[in-house]
N, C-alpha and C positions, 0 to 999 in steps of 0.2 A: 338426415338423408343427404347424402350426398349429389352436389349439383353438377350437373352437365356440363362439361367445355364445347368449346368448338369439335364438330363432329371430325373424326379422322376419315380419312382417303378410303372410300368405299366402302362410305356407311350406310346401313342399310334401314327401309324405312320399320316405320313400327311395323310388327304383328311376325317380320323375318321372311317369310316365306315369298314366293314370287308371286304375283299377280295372277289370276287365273285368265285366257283368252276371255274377251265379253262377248260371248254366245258365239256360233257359224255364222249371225250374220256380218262380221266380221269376213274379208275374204279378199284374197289380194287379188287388185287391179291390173288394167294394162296400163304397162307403163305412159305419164304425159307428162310432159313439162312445162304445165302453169300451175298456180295453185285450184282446189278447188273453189268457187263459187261459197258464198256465205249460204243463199237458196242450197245448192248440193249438200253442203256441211249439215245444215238443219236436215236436210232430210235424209242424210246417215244418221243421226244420231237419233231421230227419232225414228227408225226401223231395231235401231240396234236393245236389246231387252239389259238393261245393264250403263255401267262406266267403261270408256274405252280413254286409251292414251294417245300421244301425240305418233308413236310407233305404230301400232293399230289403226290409226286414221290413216298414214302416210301407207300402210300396207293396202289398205283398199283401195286407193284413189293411184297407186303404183309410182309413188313421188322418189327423184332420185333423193338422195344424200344434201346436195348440195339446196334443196329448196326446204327442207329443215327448220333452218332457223325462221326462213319467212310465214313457215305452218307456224311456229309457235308464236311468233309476235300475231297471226291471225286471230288464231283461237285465244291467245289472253284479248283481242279486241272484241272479240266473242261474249268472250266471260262478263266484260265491264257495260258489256250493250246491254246484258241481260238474256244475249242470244242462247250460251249458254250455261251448265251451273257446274260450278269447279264441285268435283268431290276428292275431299284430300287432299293432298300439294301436286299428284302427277296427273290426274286424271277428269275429264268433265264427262256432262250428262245433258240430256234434253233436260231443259227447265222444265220443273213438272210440280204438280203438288204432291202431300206426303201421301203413303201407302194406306191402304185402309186399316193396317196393321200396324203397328213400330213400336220399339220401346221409349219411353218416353221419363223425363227426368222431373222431379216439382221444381221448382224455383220460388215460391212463394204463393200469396194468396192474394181474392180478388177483394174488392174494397166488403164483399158482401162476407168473408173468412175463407168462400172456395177457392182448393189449390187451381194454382196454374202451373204449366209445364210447356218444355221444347222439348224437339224433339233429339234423342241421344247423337244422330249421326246424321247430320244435312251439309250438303253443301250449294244447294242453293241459293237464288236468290232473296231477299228480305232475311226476315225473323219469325220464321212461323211460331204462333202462339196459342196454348192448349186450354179448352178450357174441362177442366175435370170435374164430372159430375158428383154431386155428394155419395159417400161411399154407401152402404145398405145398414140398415140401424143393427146398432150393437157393435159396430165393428171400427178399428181406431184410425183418425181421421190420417190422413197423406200428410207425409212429414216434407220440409223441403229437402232436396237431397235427397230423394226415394224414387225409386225409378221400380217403372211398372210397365207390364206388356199393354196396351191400349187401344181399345177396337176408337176408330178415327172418323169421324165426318165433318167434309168443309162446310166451314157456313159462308165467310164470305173473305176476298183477300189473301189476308194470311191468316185469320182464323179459323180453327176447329174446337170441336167438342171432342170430348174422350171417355171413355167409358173403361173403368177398368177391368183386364181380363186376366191377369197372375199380378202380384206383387214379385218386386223379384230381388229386394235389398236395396241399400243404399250402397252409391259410387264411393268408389276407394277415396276420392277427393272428398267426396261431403260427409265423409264421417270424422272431420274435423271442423269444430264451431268457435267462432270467435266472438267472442262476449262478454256481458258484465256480468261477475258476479254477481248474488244476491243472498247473504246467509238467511236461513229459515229454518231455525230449532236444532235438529241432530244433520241435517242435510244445507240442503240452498240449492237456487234455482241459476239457471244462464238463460240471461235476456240478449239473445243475437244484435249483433252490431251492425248487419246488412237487412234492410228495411225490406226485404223481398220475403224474407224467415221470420215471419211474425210468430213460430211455436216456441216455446222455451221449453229448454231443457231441465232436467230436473238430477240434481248433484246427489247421489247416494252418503250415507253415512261413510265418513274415512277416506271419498275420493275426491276432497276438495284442494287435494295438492299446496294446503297451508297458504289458501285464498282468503287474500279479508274480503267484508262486504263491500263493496263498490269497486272491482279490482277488474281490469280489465284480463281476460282467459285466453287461453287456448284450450281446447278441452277436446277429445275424442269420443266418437259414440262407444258405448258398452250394450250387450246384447240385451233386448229389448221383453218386456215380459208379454207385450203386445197391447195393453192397455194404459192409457193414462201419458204421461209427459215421456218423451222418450230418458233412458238415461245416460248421464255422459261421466270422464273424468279428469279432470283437469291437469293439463298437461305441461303449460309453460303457465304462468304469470308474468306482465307487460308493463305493470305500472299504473298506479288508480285514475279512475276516470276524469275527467273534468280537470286535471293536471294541464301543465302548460304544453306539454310532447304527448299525452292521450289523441289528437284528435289524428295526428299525424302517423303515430303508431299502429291507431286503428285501418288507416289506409295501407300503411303497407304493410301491414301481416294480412288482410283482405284480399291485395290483390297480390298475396305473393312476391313481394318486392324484394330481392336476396339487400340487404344493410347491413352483414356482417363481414368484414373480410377475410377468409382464410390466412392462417398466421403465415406462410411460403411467400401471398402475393403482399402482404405488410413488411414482411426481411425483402423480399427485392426493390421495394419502392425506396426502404430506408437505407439501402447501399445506392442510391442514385445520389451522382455526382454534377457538378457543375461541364457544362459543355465545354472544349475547346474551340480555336478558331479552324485550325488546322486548314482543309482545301476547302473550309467554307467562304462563304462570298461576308463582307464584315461591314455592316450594316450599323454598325453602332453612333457613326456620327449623321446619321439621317433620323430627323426629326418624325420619328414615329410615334403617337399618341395610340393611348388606345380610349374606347368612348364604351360607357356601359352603366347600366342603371345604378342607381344609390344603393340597393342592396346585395348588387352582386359581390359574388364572393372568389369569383376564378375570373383570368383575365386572359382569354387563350387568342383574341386577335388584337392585332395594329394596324393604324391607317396611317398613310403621307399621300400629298399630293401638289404636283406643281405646274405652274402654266410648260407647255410646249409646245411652240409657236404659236397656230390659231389655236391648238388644242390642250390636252393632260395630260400628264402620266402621274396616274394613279400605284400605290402602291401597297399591297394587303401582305403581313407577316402572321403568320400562324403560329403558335406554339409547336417546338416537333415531339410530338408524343411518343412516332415511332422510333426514336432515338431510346425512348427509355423502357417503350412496350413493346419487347420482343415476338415473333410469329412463335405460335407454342409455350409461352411460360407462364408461370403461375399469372403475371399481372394481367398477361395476355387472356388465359382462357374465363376469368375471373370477368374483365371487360367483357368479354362474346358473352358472356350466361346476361348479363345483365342489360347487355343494347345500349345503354343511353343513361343519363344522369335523371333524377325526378326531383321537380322543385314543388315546395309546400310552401304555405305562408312563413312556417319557424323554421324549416331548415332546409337542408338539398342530401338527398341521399344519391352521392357522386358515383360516375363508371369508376371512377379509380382513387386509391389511396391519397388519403392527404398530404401524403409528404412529396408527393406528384401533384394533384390537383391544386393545390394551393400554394405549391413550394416550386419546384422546379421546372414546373408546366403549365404557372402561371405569370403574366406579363410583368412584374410589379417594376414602377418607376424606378430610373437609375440602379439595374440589376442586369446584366449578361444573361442572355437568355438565346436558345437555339431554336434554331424556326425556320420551315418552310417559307417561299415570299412565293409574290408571281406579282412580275411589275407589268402592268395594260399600259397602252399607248390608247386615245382617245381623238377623236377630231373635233371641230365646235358645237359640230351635232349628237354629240354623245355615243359616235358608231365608233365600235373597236379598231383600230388599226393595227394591233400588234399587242403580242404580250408574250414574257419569257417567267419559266420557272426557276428557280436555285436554292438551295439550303444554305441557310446564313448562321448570322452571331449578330443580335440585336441588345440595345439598349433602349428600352421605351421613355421617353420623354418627360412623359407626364401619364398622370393617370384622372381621365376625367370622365364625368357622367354627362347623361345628355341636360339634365337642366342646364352644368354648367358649360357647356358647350354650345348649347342657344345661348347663353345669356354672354360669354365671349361674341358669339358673332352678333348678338343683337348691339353689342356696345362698339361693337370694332375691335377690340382686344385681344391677346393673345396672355395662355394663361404662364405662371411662371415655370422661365426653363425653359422656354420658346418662344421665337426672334420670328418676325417677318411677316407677319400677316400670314403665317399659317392656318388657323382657322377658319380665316375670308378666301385659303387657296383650297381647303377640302371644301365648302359649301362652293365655291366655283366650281369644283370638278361635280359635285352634286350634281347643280341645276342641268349639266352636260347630260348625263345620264339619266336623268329624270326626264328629259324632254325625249330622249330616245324611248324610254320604256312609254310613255303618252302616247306616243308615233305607234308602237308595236304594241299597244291596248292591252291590256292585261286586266283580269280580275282582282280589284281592288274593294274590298268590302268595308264598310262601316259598321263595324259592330263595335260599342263599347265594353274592352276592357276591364274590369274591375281589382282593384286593388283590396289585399282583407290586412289592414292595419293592427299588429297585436300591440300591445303593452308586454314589458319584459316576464310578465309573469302569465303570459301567453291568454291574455285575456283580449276580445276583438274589443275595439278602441273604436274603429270606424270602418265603413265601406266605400272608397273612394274612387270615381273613375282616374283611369290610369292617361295622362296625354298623350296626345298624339304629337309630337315635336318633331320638325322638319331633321332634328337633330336624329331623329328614330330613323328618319328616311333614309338618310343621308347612310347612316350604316347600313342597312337594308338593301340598299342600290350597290354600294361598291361590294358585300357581300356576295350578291347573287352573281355581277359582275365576274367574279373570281369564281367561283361555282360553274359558269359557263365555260371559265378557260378553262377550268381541270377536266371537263366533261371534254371535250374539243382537244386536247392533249393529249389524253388519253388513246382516244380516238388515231391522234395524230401518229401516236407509237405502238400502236398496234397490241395496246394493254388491257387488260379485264378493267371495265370501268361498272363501279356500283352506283347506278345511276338513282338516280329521284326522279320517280316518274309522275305523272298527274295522267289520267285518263276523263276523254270526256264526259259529260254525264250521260248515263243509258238513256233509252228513248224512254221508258218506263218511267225513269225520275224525271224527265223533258215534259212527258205529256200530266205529270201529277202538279208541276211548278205551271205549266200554262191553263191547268183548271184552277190553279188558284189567283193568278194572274187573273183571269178572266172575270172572277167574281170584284175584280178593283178597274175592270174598263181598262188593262192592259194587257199587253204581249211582247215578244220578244221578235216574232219577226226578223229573222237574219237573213241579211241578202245572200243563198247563196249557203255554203259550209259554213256550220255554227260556231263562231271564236268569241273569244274573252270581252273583247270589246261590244260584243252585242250585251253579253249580261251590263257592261260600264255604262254604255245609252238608257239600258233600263233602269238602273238604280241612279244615273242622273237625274233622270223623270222623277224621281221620287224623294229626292233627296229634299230636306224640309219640309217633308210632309207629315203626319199625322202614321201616313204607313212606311214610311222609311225601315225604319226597326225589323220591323214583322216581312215585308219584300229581304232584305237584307240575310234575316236569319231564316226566310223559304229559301233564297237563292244559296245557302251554302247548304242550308240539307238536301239541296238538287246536285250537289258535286259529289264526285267519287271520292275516296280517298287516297292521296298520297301513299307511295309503297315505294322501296328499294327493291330492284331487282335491274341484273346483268345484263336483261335483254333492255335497248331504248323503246319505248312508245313517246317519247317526250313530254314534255309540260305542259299540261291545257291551261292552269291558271296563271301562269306568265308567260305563254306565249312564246315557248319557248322548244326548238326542237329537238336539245340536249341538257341537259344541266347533271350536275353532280352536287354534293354535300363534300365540301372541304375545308370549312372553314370552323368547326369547333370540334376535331379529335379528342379535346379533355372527354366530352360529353357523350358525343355520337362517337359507336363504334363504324357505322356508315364512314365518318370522315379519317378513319386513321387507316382503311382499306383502301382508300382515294390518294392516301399520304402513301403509303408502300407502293399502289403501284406506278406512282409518279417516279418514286426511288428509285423503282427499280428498271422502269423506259427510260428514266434520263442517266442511270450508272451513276447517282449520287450517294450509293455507300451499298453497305453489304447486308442491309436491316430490311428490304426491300420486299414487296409481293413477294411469298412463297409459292412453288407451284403447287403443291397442296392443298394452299390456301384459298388458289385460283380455282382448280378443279371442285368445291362445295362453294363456289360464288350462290349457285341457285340456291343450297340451302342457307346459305347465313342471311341473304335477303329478305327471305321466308321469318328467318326469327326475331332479325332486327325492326321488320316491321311491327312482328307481334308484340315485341318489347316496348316499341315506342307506343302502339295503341295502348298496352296495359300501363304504361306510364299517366297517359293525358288520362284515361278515367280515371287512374288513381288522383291525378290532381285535382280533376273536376270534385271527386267526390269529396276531399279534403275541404274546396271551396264550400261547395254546400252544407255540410257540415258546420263551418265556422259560422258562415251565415244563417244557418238553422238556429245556432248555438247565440247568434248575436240578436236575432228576434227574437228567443223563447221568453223574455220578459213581456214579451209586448200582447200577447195574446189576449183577445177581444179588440184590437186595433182596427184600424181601416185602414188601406192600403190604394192605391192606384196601381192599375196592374193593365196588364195583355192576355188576351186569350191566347196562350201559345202552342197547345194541342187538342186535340180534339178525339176520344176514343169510344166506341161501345162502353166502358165500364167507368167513363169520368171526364174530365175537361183537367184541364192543366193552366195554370196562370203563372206569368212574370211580372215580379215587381217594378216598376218602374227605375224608383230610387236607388236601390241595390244590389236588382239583375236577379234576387233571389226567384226558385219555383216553388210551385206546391200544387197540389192535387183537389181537386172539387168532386167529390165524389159524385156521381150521376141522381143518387136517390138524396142528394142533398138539394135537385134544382125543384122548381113549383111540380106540385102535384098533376103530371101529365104523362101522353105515352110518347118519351122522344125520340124522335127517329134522325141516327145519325147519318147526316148525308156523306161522307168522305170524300168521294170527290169533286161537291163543292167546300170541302173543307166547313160541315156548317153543323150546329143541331136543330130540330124545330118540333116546335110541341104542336102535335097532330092535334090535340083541342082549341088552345090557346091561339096557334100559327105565331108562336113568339119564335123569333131565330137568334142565335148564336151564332154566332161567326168569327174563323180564326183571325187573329189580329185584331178583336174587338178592345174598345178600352175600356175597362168596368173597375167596380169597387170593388177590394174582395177583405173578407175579414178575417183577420188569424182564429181557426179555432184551435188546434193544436200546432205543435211544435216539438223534435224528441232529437235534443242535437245526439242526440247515443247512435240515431240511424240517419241522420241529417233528414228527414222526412218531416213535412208541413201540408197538412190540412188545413183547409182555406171553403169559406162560404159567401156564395155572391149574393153582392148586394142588389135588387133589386126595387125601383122606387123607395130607399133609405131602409127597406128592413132585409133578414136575409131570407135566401131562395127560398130555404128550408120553412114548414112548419109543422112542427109538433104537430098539431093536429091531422094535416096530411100525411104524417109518415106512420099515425097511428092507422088511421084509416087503409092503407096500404098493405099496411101487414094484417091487420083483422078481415 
């Protein structure tokens, strides 16, 4: 199937046709010139029976032209409060629950075998979660991937019950299954690879596409006879399971990940040449290093830094990407389909060709290489005084990681190839900018990292936390640093800037983080407008404590997420009221549209922002954020996975762990040691009736009065383990034995 580029100049969205007015109550106003009121805005949209757009809003309230752009930065501050619920990329809604009606899609089943579902088209806010009642006897059970019309009742939150009222097929999307083979006589079965699709498929005679047993599939459904395992036929083969690239593979053909390059954007990368100096600024006898972990594999920035009078100047060189990724060409649209680079434990599947990403778009010592700079001027308090952008000709220095970049400045030393106490002059300009960012508070969370250690034969070896080295920081700060000038730059030239935005957290996730706060004898308390530094006082308070962890990991599922988009809202978690992404174009397509349109405000060449390009800012914001979230679960799930895969020997183990969720249909625990999760199923706790509180984040057994409580610290024992879905079942210990007893759960069911 052929993949998407960058949309062209007046593309239209899906379905083609224009938007229909949302209803008469729609109705143009008399003209005013302020915005409306957040009160007035709620109470249009909830009058109005339907989705209305930023046009439509601006039509009733009679807003000239020029107050516009101030309506839309409103309403996305709407959307993120939870005032109100985006549907589709142009249009919002009164936040509301689902219809009593809707079509509704399975995604999987509950610990008990019953499906569950979402519903096909929301744009609200949460996750609403379906619960689908057993179908009527004789009749074949909801596949995942099947989507059915469904009469809808809240119970509470964001769940519902569902009753189903037509079947109506499965989604063009899910009638493709990814899975393990399984041969079985004249046929074989497919055991899904996503722990959500717990049905297998069942392989017909002659449609197993010359699959061995254990072989990981792509398979399509085939028409169904209505009874019995659905059937499918296999379509690619991937590579056998348990292999050292299976765990990796299974991620990104899961989430979609494109890993093949079109042979057009491979012949363009491979006619790429060495840069010249020409009217570039020549950089090459300045002691630029670049600092990056031990297994990185591309080296797309460089750091210098030297006293200036009381203060520094700092200086950050980028790789220039857009020198060799043209606006419109094969490498170009190839980049846009994909967003971003995804890293795994064994490999990285890159925005761009190797013979770019690793070759002439990567830093490597004593090599000519062309690059964006932006040299900062600093005073002793680490405030900006100045900074200038240019396109140069670099020579990188050296190439070093952060261990050994601590361990130069823990000795005094400098590594070879570099004179002067450079080392002792980057952590100098450090501590400058690090005492600024302390001053301007920012959201600093402690959450540990984990590292998945393989063996060359792609076997996990260990689970280690990753450090934390001042050396990390140290890149982090002049990073962002540079991120603000391009953002500010931009700005300065009157350029389309694709901004990084952070939004604060809704009142909704505010008031759910202070009931849980509340049940540990704390709060948040902010004097005044809620900033970053209020969350930093709180997690001080906590820091070495017992609930460090658990505060830490509520306080970031209390934050929004991070997105790309042309409009500014600024950055709640640093504090910050512009920033941009400019410092790894190999990676982020985000930073190679920050690289053009610097090119093309400051007249540094002819490769520059297109206006074309400019004009679908809103929608390429729109996809590169999509990209980069489908990136992070795909890593995430990779991780768990490995660590599934690194536990499944250990099963009947004990563990130390956290209570780290808490839901109607289970509990959830984290390992201490290895960060791993896994699931505790609800009819696995003592024979009782528990009633989940939510929000005091708790469970408590209406007989017993035993509670539960998130963040608690218990024992929990591996009872399974299936690294094929990265999925773990776990049984808590209670007074040394577990929850569960046989004899209770018989009792329950008879």
């Amino acid at each position: 199937m052929a993949r998407r580029g960058p949309p062209v100049k007046g593309h239209k969205a899906k379905g083609g046709a224009r938007r229909a007015s949302p209803r008469a109550a729609v109705r143009t106003g008399a003209a005013r010139s302020v915005l409306p009121t957040r009160a007035e805005l709620r109470e249009f949209l909830a009058s109005v029976q339907g989705r209305v757009g930023k046009t439509e809003i601006a039509r009733h309230f009679g807003l000239p032209t020029e107050l516009r752009p101030a309506l839309r930065q409103l309403l996305s501050e709407m959307t993120n409060e939870g005032a109100a619920a985006p549907v589709g990329k142009r249009t919002i809604q009164a936040p509301d629950r689902l219809p009593d009606t809707a079509m509704v899609e399975v995604t999987g089943t509950d610990p008990d075998g019953d499906p569950i579902a979402r519903p096909v088209e929301w744009g609200g806010e949460g996750r609403p979660i379906i619960y689908m009642h057993p179908e009527r006897r004789g009749q074949p059970a909801l596949a995942p991937g099947e989507r059915v019309l469904a009469r809808l009742r809240h119970v509470s939150g964001e769940k519902y019950e569902g009753r189903t009222l037509k079947r109506l097929g499965s989604a063009g999307e899910a009638r493709r299954v990814l899975g393990i083979y399984n041969h079985q006589g004249m046929g074989g079965r497919i055991t899904p690879t996503d722990r959500r699709h717990k049905a297998e498929w069942h392989v017909p005679e002659g449609e197993h596409g010359g699959a061995a047993h254990g072989e990981i599939v792509l398979a399509e459904a085939l028409p169904s006879q209505g009874f019995g395992l659905r059937p499918a036929r296999v379509v690619e083969r991937l590579g056998m399971s348990g292999e050292a690239r299976s765990v990796s593979l299974i991620c990104i053909h899961q989430h979609g990940i494109p890993d093949v390059f079109p042979d057009e954007a491979v012949a363009e990368s491979k006619r790429a040449r060495r840069v010249g100096l020409g009217k570039r600024t020549d950089l090459r006898e300045m002691a630029l290093v670049t600092i990056d972990g031990e297994d990185a594999r591309d080296f797309d920035d460089a750091v210098f830094a030297e006293p200036d009078g009381d203060g520094w100047t700092v200086v950050v060189a980028i790789a220039d990407v857009a020198h060799y990724v043209k606006p419109g060409s094969a490498l170009d649209r190839e980049a846009w389909a994909r967003g971003n680079s995804v890293y795994f434990p064994d490999r990285v599947v890159p925005m761009l060709p190797e013979a770019l990403s690793n070759g002439w778009c990567s830093l490597k010592p004593g090599e000519e290489r062309g690059c964006l700079f932006v040299e900062m001027r600093f005073d002793a308090s680490g405030t900006k005084t100045g900074h200038r952008f240019g396109r140069g000709l670099m020579r990188s220095f050296a190439r070093l990681t952060y261990d050994s970049a601590q361990a130069h400045h823990d000795a005094g030393t400098d590594p070879e190839g570099v004179q002067g106490g450079h080392v002792a002059r980057l952590y100098g300009a450090f501590r400058a900018l690090l005492a600024a960012r302390e001053r301007r508070g920012t959201l600093d969370l402690d959450l540990p990292e984990r590292k998945v250690n393989l063996s060359p034969e792609g076997v996990v070896l260990s689970v280690t936390p990753r450090p934390r080295l001042d050396s990390h920081r140290l890149i982090e700060e002049f990073m962002v640093a540079a991120n603000v000038c391009a953002a500010e730059e931009l700005e300065r030239l009157g350029q389309p800037c694709m901004y990084r935005v952070h939004a604060p957290p809704s009142d909704e996730k505010l008031k759910t983080l202070g009931e849980f706060l509340g049940t540990l004898g704390l709060s948040l308390n902010p004097a005044g407008q809620l900033r970053p530094a209020d969350f930093a006082r709180l997690l001080e308070r906590v820091k070495d404590t017992p609930e460090a962890r658990m505060v830490n990991e509520t306080v970031l599922r209390s934050q929004s997420q991070a997105a790309y988009d042309p409009d500014n809202i600024g950055h709640f978690g640093l504090a910050l009221p512009r920033y941009a992404h400019f410092t790894s174009p190999i990676r982020r397509y985000a930073d190679l549209l920050v690289h053009r349109a610097l090119i093309a405000g400051l007249k540094l060449g002819a490769d520059g922002l297109a206006e074309a390009e400019a004009a679908r800012f809103v929608e390429s914001g729109e996809h590169i954020t999509a990209t980069e979230r489908r990136a992070a679960q795909a890593e995430r799930d990779a991780v768990d996975r490995y660590l599934t895969a690194f536990l499944a020997d250990k099963v009947g183990a004990t563990f130390a762990a956290r209570l780290s969720g808490i839901h109607p249909f289970g509990l959830f625990v984290t390992l201490e040691e290895t960060g791993a999760s896994g699931f505790v199923p609800m009819k696995a706790l003592p024979d009782d009736h528990w009633i989940v509180e939510e929000g005091n984040r708790r469970v408590m057994g209406r007989r017993t009065r035993q509670v539960l409580s998130l963040g608690d610290a218990v024992e929990a024992r591996l009872r399974e383990a299936n690294p094929t879905t990265g999925s773990m079942v776990f049984d808590l210990l209670m007074g040394g034995a577990p929850a569960r007893l046989e004899g209770q759960r018989r009792k329950r069911k008879g």
